[in-house]
N, C-alpha and C positions, 0 to 999 in steps of 0.2 A: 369235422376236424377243422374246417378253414375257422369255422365260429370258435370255438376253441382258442385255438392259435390268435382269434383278432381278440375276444377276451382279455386271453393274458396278454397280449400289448398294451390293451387299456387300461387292463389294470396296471401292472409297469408304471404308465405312463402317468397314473394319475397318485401312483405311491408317488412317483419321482417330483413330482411337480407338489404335491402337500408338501414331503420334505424339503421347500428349497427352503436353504436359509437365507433367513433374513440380512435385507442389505447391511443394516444399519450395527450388524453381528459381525461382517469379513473388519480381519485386522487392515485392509487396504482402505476403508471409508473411517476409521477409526484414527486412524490415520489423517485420513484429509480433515475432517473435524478440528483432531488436536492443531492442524497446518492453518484451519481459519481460527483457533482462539489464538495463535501468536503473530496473523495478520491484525487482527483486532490490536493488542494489544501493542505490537510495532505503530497501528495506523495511529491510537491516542499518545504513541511519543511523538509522532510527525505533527500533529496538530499541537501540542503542545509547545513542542520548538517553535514552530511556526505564530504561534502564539507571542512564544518571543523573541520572536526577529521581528514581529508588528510593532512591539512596544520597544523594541530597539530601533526602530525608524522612527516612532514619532518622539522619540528623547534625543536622537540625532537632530531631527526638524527643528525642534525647540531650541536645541544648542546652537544651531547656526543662526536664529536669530536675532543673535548681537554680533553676526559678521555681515557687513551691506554690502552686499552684491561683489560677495568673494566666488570666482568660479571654481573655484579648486573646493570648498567643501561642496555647491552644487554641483558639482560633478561625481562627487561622493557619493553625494543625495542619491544623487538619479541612477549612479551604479548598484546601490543598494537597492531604491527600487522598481529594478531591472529583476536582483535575487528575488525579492520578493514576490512578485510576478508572476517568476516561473516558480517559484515556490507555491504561492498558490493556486497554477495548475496542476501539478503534482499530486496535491493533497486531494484534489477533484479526483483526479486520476487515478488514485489509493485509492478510494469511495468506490468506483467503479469496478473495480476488482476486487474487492473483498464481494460486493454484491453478487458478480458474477461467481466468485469462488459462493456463495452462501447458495446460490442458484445451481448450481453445479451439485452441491451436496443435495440437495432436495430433488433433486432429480431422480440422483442415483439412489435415494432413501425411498424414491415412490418408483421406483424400477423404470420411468422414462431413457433410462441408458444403460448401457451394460458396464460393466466391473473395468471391462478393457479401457472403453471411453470415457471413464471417468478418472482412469488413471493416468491413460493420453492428455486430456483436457488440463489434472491437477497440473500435471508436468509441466505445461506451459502456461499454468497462471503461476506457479511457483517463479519459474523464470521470469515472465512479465515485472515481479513479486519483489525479486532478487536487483533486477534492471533500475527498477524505483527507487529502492532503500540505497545502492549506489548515488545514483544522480541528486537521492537526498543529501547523502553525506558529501558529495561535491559542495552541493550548495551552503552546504552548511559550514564548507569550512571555507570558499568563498564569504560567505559572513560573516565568518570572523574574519577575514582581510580586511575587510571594508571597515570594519568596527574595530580593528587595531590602529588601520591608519588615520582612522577622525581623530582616534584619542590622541595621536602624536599630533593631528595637527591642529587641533586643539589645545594639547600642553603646549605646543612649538607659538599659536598664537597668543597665549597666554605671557609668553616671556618675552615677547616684541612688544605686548600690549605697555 
């Protein structure tokens, strides 16, 4: 009887375990997937901007050119590239968690982690995620501060000239 009895546990045990489904099947990883293609595609707007707030600093650069050793647009300068700076930590720092977040998914796609931990995990690269694209749009409309006031004082140099 005991043989019996441990049988059918094993069997059980090994119906239950063929049946599991596949990670890469729960609508919870399906999920995190679609959550890294709109990291990805958030991170190529960041690098893009970032893109041009580089060619908005060296068209700044060149402008102040034909001012000699005015402190008021170097100070400009260097506020801008202070933004840019920390702007491109940032974009490092977006690199670094999408990775993680792609790490995260292969994880849970090769069963390294369970269903719980991966949704634990998603939760706080989402917010890590969230925290970014924030501190993005800070900077970014700090850049345009910086890039409203050259042009006034620029047009404002313009008409003393």
């Amino acid at each position: 009887m005991k043989l019996v009895s441990k049988s059918i546990l094993v069997f059980i045990a090994v119906i239950a375990i063929s049946c599991k489904k596949n990670p890469a099947e729960s609508p919870e990883h399906k999920a995190l997937v679609t959550e890294h293609e709109l990291m990805m595609k958030t991170h190529e707007e960041i690098e893009k901007k970032h893109a041009s707030m580089d060619h908005d600093h060296g068209t700044m650069v060149t402008s102040h050119k034909n001012f000699k050793n005015d402190s008021i647009h170097l100070a400009n300068e260097k506020a801008h590239a202070t933004i840019l700076g920390s702007h491109t930590s940032l974009v490092e720092k977006h690199k670094k968690l999408i990775a993680t977040h792609k790490a995260l998914e292969e994880k849970h796609l090769t069963g390294k982690i369970s269903l719980d931990q991966m949704i634990k995990d998603h939760e706080e690269l989402k917010k890590q995620h969230q925290e970014m694209l924030e501190e993005h749009h800070k900077m970014v409309k700090d850049h345009e501060k910086v890039k409203t006031e050259d042009a006034k004082m620029i047009t404002d140099h313009a008409k003393e000239g």
